[in-house]
VOBA-1610 file (N, C-alpha, C; in pm, whole numbers, padded with zeros to 5 digits, always signed):
BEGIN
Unk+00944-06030+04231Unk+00986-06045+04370Unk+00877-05992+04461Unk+00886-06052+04559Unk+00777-06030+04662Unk+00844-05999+04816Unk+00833-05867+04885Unk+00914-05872+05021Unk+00836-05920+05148Unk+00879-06033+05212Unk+00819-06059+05305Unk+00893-06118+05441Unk+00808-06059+05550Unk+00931-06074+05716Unk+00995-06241+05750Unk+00907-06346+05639Unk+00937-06451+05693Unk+01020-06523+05554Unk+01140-06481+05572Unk+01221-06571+05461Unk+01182-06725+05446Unk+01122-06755+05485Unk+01119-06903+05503Unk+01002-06989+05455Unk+00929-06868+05448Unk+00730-06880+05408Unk+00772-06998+05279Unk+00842-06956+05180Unk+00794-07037+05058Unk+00820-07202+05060Unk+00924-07233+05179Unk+00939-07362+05180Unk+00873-07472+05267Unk+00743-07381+05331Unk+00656-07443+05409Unk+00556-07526+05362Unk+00504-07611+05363Unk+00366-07678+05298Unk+00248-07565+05287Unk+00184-07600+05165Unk+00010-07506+05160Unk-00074-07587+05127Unk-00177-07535+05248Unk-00297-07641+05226Unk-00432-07479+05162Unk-00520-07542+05103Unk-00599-07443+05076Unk-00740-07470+05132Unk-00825-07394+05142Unk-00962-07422+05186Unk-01062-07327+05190Unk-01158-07308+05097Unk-01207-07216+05118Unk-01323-07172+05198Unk-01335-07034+05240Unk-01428-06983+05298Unk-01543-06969+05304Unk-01674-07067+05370Unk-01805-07047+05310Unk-01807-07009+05174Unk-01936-06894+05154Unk-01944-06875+05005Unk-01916-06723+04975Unk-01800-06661+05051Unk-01706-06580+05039Unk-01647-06590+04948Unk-01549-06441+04916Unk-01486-06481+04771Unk-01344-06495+04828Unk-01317-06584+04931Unk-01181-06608+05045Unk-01166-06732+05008Unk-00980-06757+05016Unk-00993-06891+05029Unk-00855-06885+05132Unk-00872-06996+05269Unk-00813-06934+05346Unk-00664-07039+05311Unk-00558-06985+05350Unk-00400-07052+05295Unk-00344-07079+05422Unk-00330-07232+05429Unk-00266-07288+05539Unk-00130-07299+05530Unk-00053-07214+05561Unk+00105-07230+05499Unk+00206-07248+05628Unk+00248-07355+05677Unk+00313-07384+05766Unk+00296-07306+05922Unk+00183-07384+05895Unk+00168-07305+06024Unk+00041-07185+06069Unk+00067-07125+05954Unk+00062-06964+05899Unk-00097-06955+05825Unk-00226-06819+05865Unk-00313-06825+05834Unk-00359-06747+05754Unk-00336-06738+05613Unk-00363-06621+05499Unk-00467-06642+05500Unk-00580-06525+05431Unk-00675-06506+05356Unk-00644-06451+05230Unk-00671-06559+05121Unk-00643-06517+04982Unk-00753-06479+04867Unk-00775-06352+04853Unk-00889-06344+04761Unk-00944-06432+04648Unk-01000-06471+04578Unk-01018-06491+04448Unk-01032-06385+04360Unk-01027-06443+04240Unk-00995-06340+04177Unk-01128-06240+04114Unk-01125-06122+04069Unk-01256-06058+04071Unk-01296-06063+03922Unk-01422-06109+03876Unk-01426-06100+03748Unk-01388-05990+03693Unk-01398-05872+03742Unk-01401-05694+03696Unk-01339-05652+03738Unk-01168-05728+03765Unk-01039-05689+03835Unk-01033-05553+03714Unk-00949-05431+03772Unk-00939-05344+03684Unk-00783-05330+03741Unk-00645-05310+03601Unk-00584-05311+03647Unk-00505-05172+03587Unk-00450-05148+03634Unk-00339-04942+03585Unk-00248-04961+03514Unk-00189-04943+03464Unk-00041-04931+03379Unk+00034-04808+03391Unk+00083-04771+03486Unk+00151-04638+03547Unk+00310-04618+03474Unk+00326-04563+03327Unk+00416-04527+03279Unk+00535-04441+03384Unk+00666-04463+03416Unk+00756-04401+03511Unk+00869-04371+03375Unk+00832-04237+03412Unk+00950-04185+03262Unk+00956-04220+03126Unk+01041-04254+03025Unk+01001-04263+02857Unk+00978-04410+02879Unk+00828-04439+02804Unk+00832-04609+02775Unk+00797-04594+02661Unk+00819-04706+02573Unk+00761-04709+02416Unk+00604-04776+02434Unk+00555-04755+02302Unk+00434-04792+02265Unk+00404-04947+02237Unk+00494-05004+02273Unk+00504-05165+02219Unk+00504-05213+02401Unk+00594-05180+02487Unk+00578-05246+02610Unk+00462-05205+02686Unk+00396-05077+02636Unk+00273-05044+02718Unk+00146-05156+02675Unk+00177-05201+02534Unk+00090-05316+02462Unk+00123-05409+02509Unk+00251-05451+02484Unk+00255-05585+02542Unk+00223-05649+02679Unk+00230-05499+02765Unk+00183-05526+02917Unk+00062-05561+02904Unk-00022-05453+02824Unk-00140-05437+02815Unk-00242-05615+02791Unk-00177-05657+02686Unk-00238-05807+02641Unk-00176-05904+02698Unk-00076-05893+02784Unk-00010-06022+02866Unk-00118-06014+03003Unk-00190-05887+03049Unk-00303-05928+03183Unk-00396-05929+03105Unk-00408-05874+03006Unk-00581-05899+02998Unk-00562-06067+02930Unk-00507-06123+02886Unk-00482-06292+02857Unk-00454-06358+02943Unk-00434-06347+03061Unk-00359-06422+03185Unk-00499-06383+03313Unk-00545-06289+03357Unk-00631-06231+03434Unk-00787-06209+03394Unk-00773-06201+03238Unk-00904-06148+03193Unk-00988-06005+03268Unk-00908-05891+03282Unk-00941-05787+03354Unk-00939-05643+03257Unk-00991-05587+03316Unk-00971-05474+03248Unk-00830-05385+03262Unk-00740-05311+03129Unk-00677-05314+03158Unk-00672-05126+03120Unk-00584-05055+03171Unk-00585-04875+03113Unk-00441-04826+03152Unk-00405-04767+03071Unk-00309-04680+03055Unk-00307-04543+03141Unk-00251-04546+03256Unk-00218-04398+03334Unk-00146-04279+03248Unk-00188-04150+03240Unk-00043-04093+03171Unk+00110-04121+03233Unk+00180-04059+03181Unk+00348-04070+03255Unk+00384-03998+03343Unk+00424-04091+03425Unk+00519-03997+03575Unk+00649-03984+03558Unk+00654-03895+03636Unk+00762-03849+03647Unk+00848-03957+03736Unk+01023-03940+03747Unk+01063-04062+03827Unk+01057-04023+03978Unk+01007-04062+04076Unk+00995-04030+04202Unk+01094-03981+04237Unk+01082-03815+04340Unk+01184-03748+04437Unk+01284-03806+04490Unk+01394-03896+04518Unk+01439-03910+04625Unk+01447-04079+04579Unk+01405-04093+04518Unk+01452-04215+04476Unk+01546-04319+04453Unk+01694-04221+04415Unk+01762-04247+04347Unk+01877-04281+04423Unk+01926-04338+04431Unk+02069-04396+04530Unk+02209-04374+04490Unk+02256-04271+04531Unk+02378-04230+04418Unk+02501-04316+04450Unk+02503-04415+04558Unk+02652-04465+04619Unk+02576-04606+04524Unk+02503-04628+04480Unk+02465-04753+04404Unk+02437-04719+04248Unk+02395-04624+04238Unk+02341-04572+04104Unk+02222-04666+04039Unk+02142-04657+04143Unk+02026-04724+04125Unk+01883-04661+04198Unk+01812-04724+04148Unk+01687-04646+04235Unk+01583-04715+04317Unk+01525-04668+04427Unk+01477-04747+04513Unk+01332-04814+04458Unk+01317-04972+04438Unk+01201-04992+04384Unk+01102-04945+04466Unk+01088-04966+04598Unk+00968-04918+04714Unk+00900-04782+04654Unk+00967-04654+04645Unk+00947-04548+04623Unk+00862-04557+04465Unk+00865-04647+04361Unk+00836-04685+04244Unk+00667-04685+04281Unk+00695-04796+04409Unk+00580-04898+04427Unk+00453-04784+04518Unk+00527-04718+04578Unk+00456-04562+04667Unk+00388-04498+04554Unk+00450-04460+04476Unk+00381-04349+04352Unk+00335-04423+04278Unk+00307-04542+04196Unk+00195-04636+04143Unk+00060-04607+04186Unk+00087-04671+04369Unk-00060-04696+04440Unk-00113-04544+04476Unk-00088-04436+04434Unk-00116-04305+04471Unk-00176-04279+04347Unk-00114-04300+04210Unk-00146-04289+04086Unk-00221-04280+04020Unk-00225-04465+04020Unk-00301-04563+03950Unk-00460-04571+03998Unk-00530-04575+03889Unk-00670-04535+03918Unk-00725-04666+03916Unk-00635-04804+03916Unk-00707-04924+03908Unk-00715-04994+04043Unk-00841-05112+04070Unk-00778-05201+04153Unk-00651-05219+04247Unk-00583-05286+04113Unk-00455-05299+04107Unk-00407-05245+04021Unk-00278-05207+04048Unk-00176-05103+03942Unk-00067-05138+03931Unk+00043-05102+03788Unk+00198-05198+03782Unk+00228-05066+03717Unk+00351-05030+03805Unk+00462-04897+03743Unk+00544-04988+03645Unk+00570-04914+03547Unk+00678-04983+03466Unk+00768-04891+03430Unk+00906-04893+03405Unk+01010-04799+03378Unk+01117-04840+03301Unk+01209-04813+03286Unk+01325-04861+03206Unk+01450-04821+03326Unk+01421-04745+03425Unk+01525-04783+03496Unk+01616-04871+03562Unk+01689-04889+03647Unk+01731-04943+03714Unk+01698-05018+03863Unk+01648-05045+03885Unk+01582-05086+04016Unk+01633-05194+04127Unk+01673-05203+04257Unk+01693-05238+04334Unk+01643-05232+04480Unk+01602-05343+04566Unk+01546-05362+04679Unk+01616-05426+04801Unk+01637-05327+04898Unk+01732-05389+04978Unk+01871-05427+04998Unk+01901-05515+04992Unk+02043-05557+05011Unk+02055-05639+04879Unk+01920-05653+04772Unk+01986-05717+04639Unk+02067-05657+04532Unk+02091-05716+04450Unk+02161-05619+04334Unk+02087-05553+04248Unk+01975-05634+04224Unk+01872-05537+04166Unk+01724-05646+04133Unk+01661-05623+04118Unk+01508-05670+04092Unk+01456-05648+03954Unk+01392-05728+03880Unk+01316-05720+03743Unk+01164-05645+03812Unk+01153-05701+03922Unk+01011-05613+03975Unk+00974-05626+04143Unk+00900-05552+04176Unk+00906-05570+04289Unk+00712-05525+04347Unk+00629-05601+04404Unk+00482-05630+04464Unk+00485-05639+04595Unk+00343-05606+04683Unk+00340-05638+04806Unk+00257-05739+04805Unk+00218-05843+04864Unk+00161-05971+04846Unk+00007-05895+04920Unk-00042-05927+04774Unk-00206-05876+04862Unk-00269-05713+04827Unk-00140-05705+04796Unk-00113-05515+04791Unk-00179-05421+04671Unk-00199-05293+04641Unk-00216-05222+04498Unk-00154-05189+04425Unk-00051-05185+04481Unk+00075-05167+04388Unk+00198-05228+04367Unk+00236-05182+04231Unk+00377-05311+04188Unk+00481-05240+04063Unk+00539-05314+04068Unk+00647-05231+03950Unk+00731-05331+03887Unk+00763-05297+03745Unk+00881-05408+03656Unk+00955-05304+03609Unk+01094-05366+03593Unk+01234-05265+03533Unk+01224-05319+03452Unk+01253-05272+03317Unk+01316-05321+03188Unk+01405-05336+03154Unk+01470-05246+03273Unk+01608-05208+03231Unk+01733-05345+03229Unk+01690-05460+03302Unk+01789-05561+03290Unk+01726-05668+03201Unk+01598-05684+03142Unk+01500-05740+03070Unk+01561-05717+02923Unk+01696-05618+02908Unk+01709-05599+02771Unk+01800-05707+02745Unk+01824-05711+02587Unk+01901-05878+02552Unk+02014-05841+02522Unk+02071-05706+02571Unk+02204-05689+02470Unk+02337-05771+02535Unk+02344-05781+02673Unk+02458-05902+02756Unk+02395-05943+02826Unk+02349-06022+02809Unk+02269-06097+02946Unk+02267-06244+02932Unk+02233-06348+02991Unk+02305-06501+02994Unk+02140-06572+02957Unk+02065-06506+02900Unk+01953-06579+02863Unk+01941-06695+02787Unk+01826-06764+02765Unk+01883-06873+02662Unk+01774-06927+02538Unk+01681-06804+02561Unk+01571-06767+02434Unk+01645-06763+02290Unk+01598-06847+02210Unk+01691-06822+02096Unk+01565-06732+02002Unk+01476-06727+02033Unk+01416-06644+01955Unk+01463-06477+01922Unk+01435-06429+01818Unk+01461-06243+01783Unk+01485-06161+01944Unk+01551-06052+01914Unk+01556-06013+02024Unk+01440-05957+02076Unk+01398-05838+01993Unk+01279-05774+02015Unk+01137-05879+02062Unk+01150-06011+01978Unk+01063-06086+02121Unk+01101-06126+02205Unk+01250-06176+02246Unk+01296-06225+02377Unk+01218-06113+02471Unk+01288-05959+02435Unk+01246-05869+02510Unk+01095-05871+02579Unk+01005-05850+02460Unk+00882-05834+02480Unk+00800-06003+02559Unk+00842-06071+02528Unk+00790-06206+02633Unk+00853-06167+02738Unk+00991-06124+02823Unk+01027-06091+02939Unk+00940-06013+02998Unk+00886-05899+02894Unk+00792-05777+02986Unk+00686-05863+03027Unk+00619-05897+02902Unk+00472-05976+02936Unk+00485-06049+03064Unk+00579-06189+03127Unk+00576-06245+03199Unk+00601-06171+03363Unk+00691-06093+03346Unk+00721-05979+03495Unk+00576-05890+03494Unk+00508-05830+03410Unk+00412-05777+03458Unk+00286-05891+03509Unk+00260-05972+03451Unk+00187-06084+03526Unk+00182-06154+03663Unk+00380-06159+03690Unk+00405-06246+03770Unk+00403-06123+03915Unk+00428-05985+03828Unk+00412-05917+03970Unk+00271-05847+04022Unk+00196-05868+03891Unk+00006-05829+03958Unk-00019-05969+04017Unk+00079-06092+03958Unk-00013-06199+04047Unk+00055-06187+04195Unk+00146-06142+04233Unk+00163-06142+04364Unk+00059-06026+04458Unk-00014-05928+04355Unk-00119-05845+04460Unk-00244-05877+04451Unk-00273-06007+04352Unk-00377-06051+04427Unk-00375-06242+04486Unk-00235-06215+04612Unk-00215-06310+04635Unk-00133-06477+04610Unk-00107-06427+04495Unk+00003-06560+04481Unk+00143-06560+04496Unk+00152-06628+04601Unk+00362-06666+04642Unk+00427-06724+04514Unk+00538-06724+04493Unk+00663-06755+04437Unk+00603-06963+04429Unk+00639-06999+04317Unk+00596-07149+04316Unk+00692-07216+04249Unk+00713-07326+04249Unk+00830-07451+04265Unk+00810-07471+04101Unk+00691-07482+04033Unk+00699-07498+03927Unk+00777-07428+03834Unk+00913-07473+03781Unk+01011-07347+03711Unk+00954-07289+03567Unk+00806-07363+03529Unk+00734-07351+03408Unk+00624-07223+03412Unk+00600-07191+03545Unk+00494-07109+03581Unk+00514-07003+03628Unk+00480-06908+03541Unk+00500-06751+03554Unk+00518-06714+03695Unk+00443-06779+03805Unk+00531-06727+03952Unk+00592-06749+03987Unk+00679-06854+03951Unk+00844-06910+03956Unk+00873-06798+03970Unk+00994-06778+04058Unk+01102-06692+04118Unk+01242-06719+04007Unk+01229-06552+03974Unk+01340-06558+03825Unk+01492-06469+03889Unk+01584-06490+03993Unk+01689-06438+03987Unk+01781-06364+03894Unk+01754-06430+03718Unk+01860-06421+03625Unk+01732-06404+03499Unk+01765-06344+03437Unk+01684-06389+03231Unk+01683-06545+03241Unk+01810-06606+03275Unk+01760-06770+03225Unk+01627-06791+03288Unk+01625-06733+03413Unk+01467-06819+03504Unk+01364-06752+03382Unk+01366-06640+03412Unk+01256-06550+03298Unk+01243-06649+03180Unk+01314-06674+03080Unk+01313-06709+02981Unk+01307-06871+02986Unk+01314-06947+03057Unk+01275-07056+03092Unk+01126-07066+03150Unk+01062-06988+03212Unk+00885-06975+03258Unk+00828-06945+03145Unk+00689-06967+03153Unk+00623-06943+03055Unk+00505-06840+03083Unk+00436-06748+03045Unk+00359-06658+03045Unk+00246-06684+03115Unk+00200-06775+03136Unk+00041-06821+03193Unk+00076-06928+03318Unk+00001-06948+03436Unk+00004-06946+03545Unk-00043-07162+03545Unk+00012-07184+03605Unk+00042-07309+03634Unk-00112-07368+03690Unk-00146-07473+03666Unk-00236-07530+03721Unk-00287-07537+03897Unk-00205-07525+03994Unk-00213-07522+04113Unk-00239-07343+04110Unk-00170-07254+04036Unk-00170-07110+04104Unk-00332-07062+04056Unk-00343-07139+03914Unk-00480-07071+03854Unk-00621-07146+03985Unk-00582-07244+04021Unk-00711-07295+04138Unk-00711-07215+04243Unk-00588-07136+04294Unk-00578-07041+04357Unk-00677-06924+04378Unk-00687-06849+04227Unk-00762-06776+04210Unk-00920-06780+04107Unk-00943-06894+04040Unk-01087-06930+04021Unk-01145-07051+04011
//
């Protein structure tokens, strides 16, 4: 998920065009005048552990960007879960505050908190992850990513249903900080996943229109 003032941005037309021989390419989106980076060969990206994670999702994060981004990728030690975070009339915790202590953290570029908590933004019920478009920091929950009730429709093992869910949310939310919106293609990791079915219906690697985006 990506928060932005104009609910409306994603259903506008995009034209692209790039900038002299800048590493810009500027995004004509209804109207609307982005500057969208390309992507950096020597993107370096953080992995900001938030409380107990296992040794398998810090990997699997780990080889789902460096296969999708080709960047460098490092392991932060573990944080603690942010002060004040925590929402007791919801029993959930604020993703923003996630996304605050990442970009303070994280010694990369770009950086992705990951946790097993609970996470929610706003007035939703809760978020698999949450990025600022453009931004350094980002975060994925695991915590609803697990297969034990959930309406998914992966028939594969659980332990990989699981681990392809992580891989694809940590991708889909570093690709929103360096610039890519939510896309129509329901095959392409920036597809907008409401439920596990969306998750588990996308596929890990970035769609032909998003990858021209960035090289």
């Amino acid at each position: 998920a990506w928060p932005t003032a104009d609910t409306n941005l994603e259903r506008r037309p995009i034209f692209t065009e790039k900038i002299g021989q800048s590493n810009l390419w500027l995004r004509i989106h209804g109207g609307m005048f982005i500057a969208v980076p390309q992507l950096s060969t020597d993107m370096h990206v953080d992995i900001v552990p938030i409380g107990d994670l296992s040794a398998r999702v810090k990997r699997e994060s780990s080889a789902a960007l460096r296969g999708t981004y080709d960047c460098q990728v490092t392991v932060c030690q573990e944080q603690q879960i942010p002060d004040g975070a925590f929402d007791r009339s919801r029993k959930q915790y604020r993703a923003e505050q996630f996304i605050e202590m990442t970009s303070q953290v994280g010694n990369g570029e770009k950086n992705i908190g990951i946790t097993g908590e609970d996470l929610y933004y706003r007035r939703r019920n809760y978020v698999f992850g949450l990025a600022y478009l453009n931004g350094n920091g980002s975060v994925i929950s695991t915590y609803r990513l697990q297969t034990s009730s959930d309406g998914g429709i992966s028939t594969k093992p659980q332990t990989e249903v699981f681990a392809d869910r992580v891989r694809k949310e940590v991708v889909h939310e570093i690709g929103h900080t360096v610039g890519l919106e939510h896309c129509d293609n329901t095959k392409c990791v920036m597809s907008f996943s409401p439920t596990v079915r969306e998750v588990d219906v996308k596929e890990e690697n970035l769609c032909g229109t998003c990858s021209k985006l960035l090289y």
